[in-house]
TORPA-4810 file (N, C-alpha, C, O; in nm, 3 decimals):
<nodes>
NODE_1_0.083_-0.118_0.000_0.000_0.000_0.000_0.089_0.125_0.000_0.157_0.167_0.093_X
NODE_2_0.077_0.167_-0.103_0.113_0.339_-0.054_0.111_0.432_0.004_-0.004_0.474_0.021_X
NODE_3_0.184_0.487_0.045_0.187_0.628_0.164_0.072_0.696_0.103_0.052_0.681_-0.018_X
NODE_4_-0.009_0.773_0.176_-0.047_0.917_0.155_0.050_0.994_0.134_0.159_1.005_0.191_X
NODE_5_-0.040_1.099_-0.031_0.078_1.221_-0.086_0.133_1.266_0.006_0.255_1.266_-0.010_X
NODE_6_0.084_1.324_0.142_0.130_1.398_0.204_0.209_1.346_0.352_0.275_1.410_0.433_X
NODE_7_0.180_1.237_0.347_0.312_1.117_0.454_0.406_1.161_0.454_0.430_1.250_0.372_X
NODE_8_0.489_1.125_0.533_0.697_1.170_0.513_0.715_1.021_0.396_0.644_0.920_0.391_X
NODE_9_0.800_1.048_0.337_0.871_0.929_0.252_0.954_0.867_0.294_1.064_0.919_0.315_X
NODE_10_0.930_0.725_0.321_0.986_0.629_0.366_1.132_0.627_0.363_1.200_0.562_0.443_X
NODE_11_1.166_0.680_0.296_1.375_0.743_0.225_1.418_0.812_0.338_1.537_0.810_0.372_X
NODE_12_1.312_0.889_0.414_1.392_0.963_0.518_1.448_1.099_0.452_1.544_1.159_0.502_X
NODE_13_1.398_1.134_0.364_1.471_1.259_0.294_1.399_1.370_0.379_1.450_1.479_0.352_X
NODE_14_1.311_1.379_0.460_1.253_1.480_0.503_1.128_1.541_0.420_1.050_1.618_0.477_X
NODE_15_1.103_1.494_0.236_1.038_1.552_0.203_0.868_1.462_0.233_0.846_1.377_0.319_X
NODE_16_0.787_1.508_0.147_0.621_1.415_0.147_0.671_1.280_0.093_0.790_1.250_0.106_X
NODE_17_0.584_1.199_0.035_0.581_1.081_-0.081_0.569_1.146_-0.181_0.614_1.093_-0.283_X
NODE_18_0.524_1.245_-0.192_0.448_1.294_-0.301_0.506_1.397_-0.370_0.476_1.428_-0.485_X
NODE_19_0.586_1.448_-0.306_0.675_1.530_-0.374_0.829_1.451_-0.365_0.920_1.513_-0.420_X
NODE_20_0.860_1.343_-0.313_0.985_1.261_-0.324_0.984_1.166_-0.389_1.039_1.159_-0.499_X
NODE_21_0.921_1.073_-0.336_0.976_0.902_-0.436_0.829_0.901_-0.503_0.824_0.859_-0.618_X
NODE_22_0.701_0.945_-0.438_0.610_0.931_-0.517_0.591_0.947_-0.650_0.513_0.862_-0.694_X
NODE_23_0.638_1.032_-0.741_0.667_1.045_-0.875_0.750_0.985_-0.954_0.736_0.975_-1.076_X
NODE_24_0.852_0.939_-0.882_0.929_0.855_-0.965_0.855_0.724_-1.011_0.848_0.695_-1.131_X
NODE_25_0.781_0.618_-0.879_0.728_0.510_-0.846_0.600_0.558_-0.922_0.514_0.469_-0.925_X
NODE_26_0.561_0.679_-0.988_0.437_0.649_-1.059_0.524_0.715_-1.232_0.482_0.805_-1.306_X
NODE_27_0.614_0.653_-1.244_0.671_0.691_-1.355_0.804_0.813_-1.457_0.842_0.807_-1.574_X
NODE_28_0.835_0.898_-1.359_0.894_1.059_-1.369_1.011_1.010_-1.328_1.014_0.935_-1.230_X
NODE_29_1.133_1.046_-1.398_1.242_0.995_-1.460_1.353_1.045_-1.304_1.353_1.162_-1.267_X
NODE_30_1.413_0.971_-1.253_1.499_1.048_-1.108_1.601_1.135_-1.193_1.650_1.101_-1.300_X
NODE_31_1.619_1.230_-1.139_1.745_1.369_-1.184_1.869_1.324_-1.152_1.968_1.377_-1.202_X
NODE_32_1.880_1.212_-1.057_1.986_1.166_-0.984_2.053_1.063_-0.935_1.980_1.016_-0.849_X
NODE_33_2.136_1.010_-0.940_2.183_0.861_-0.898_2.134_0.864_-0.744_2.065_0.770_-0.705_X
NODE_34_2.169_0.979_-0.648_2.115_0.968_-0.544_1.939_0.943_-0.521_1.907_0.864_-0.432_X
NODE_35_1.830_1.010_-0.601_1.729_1.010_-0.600_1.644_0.823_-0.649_1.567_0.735_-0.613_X
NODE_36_1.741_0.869_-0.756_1.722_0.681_-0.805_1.725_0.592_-0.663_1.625_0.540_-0.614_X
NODE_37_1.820_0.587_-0.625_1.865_0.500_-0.483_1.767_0.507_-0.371_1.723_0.409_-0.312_X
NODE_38_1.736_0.634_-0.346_1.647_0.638_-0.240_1.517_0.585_-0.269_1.454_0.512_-0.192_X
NODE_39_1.455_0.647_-0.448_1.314_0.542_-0.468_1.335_0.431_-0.475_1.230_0.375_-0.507_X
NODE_40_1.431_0.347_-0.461_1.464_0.186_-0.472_1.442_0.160_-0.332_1.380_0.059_-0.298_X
NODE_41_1.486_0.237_-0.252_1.496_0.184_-0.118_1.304_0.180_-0.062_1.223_0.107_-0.003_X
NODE_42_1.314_0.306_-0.127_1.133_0.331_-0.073_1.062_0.201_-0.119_1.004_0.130_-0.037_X
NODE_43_1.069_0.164_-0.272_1.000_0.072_-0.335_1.041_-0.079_-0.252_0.951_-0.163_-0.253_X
NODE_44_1.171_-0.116_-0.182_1.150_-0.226_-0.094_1.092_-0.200_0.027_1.030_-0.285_0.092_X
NODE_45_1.110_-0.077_0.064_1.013_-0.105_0.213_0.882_-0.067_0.160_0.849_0.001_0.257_X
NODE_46_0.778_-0.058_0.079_0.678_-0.063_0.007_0.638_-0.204_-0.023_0.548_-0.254_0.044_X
NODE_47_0.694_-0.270_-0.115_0.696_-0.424_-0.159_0.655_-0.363_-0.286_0.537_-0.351_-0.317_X
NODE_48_0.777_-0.314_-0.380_0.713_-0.266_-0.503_0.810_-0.386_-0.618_0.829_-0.338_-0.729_X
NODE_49_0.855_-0.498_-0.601_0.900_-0.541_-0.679_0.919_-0.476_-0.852_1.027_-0.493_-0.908_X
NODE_50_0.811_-0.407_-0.919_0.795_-0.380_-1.031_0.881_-0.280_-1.052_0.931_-0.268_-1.163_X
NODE_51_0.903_-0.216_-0.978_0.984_-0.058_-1.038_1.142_-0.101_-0.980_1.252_-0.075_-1.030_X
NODE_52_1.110_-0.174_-0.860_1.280_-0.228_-0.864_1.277_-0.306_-1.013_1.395_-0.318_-1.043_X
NODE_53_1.215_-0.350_-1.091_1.280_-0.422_-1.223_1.311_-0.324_-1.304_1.415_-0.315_-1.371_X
NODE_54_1.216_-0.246_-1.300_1.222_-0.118_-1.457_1.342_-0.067_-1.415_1.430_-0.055_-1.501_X
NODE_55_1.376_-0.020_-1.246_1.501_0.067_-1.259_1.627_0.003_-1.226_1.723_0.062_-1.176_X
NODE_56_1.622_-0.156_-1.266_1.754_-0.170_-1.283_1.776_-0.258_-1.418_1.695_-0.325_-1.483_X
NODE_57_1.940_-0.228_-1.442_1.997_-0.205_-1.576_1.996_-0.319_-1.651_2.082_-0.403_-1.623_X
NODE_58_1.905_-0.348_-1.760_1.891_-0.455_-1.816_2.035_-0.571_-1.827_2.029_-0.694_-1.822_X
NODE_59_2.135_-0.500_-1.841_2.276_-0.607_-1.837_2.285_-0.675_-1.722_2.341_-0.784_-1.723_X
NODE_60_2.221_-0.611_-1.575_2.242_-0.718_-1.477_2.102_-0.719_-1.376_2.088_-0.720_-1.254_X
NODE_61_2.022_-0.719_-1.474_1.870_-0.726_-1.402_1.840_-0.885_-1.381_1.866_-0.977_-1.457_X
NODE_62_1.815_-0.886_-1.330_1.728_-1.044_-1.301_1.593_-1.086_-1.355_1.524_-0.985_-1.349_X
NODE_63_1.531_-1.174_-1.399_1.432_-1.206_-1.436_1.317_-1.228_-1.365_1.230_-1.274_-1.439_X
NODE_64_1.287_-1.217_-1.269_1.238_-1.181_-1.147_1.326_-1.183_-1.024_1.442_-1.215_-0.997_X
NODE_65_1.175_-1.114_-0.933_1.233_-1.031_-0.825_1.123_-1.042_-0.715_1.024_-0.970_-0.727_X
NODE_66_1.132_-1.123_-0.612_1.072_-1.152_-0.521_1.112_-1.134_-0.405_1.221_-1.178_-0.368_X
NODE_67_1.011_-1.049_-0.308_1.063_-0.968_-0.154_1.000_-1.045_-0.082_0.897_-1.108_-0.108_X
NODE_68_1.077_-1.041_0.030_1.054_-1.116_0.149_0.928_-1.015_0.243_0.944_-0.904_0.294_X
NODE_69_0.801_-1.102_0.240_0.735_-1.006_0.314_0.702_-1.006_0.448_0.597_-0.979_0.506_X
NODE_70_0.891_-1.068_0.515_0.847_-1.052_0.672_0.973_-0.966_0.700_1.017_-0.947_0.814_X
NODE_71_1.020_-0.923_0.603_1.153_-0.807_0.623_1.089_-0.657_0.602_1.003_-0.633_0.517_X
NODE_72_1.136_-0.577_0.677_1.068_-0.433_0.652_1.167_-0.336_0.680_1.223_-0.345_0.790_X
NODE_73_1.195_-0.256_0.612_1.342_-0.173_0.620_1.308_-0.009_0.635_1.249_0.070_0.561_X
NODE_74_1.360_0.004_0.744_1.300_0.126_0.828_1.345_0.233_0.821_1.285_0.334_0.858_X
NODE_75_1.501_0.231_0.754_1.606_0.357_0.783_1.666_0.324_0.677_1.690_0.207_0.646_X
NODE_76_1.708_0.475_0.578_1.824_0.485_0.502_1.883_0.598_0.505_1.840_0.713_0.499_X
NODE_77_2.040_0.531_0.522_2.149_0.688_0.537_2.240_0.688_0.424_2.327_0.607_0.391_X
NODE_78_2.199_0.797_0.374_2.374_0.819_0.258_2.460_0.887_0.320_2.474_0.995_0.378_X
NODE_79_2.554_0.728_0.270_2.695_0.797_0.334_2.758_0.872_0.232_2.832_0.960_0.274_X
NODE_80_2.748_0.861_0.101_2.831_0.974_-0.001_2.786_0.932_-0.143_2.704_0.847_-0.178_X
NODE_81_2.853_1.003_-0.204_2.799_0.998_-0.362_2.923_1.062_-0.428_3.007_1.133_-0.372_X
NODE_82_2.917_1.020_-0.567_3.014_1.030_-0.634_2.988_1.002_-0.762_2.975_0.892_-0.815_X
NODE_83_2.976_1.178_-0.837_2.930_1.137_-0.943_2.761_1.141_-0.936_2.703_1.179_-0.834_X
NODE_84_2.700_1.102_-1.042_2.564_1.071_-1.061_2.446_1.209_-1.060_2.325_1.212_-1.039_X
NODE_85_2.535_1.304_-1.090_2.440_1.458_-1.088_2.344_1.418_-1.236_2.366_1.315_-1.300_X
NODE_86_2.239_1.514_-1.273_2.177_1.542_-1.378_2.252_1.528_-1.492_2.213_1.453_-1.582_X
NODE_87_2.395_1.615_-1.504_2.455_1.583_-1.634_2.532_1.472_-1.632_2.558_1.448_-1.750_X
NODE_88_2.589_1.380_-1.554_2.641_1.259_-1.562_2.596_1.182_-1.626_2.480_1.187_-1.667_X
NODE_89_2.705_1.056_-1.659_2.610_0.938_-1.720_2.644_0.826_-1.584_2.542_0.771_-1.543_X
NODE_90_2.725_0.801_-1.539_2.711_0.761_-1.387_2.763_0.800_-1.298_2.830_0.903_-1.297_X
NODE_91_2.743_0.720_-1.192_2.720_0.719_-1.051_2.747_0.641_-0.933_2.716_0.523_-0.921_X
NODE_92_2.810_0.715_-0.839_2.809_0.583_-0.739_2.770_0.651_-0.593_2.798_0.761_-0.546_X
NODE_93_2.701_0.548_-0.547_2.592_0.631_-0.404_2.593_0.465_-0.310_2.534_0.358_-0.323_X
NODE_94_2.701_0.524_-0.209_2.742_0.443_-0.124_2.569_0.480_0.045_2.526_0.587_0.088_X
NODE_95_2.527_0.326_0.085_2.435_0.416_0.164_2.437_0.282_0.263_2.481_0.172_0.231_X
NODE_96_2.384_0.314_0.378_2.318_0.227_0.514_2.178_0.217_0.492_2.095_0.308_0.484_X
NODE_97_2.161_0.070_0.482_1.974_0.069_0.491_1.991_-0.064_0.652_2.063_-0.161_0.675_X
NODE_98_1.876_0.013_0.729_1.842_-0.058_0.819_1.689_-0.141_0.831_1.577_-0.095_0.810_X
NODE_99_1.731_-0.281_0.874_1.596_-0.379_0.799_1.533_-0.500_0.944_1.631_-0.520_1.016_X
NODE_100_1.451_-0.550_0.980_1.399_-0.596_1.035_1.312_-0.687_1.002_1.244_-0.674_0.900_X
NODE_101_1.299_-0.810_1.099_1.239_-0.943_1.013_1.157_-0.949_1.133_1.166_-0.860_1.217_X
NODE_102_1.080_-1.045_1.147_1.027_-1.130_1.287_1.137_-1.143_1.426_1.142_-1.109_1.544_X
NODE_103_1.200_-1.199_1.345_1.309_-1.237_1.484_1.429_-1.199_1.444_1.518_-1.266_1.495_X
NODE_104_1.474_-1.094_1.350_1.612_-1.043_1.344_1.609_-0.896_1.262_1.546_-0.858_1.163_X
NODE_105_1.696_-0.840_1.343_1.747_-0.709_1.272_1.866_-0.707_1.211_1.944_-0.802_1.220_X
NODE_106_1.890_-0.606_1.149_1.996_-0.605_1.053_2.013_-0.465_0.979_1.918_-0.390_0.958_X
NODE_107_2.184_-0.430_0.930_2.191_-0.354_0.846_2.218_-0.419_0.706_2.205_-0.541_0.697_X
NODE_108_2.261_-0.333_0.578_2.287_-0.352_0.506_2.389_-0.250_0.454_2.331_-0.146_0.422_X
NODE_109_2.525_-0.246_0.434_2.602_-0.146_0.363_2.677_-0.183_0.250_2.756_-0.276_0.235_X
NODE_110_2.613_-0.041_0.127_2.643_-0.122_0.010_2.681_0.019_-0.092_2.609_0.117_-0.073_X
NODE_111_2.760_0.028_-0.171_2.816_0.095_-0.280_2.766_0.025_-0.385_2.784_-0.095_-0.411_X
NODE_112_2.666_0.149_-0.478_2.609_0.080_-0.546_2.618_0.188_-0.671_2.603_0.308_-0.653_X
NODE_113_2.646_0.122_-0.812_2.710_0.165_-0.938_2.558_0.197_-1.013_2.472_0.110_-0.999_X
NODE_114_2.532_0.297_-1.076_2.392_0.366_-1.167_2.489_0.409_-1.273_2.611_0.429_-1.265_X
NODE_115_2.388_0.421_-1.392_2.402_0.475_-1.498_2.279_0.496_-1.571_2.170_0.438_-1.577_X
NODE_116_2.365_0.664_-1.657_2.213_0.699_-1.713_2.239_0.702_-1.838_2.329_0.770_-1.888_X
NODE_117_2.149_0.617_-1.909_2.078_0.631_-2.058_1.977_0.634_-2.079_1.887_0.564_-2.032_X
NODE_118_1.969_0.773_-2.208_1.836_0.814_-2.249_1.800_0.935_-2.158_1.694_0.982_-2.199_X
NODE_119_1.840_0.994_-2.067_1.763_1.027_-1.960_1.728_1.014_-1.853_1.691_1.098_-1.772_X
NODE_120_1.743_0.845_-1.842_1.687_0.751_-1.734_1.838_0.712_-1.646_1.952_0.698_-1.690_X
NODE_121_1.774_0.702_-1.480_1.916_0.675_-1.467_1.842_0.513_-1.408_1.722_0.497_-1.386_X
NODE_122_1.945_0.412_-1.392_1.956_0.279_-1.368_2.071_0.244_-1.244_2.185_0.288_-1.227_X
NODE_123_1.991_0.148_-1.167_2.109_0.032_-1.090_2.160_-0.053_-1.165_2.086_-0.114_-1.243_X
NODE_124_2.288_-0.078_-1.163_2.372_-0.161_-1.237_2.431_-0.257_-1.156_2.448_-0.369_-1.206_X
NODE_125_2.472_-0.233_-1.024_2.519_-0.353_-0.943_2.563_-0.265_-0.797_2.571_-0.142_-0.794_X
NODE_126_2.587_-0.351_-0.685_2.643_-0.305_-0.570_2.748_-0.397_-0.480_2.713_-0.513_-0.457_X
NODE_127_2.878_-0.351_-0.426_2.938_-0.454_-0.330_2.914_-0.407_-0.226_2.951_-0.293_-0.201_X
NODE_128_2.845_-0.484_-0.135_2.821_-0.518_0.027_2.926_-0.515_0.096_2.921_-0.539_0.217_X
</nodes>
């Protein structure tokens, strides 16, 4: 289910849904390797499997994509970026996502490689 427009966005950016990841997740192209990253993050703590496919990079996309729906990921911090502005063609946006199951918590820290063609920017891969 989706936030209300006017919810905080699950990214933690401080802004609505609706003026942050909400537009991307209903189609509107991210300006940013950083912005890309954060609607990815929103779209797993959502359970949006579909737009995690569209926005990552056909050379290392998977053929499906199935979320665990007893994990729920509560917190994301960018630690830096490099690269990945509007005029770039990539990107790299190193970040902390914090995640929770039934009976276990957990982080995740990961440097993760985007690139933009066409306009569009894409996940291409990340090392943990």
């Amino acid at each position: 289910m989706l936030p209300d427009h006017d919810q905080r966005c699950p990214c933690l950016s401080g802004n609505p849904y609706g003026e942050c990841c909400g537009p991307l997740h209903a189609g509107a192209a991210a300006p940013t390797a950083e912005r890309l990253m954060r609607s990815r993050f929103t779209a797993f703590a959502l359970g949006l499997p579909e737009y995690l496919l569209l926005t990552w990079h056909p050379s290392t996309r998977p053929d499906e994509l199935t979320l665990d729906p007893t994990q729920r990921w509560t917190r994301l911090d960018i630690v830096s970026t490099r690269s990945g502005g509007p005029f770039d063609t990539r990107g790299t946006v190193a970040f902390r996502a914090w995640w929770r199951s039934e009976d276990e918590r957990g982080t995740l820290e990961e440097t993760s490689e985007f690139v933009r063609e066409q306009g569009r920017w894409f996940y291409v891969d990340g090392q943990a």
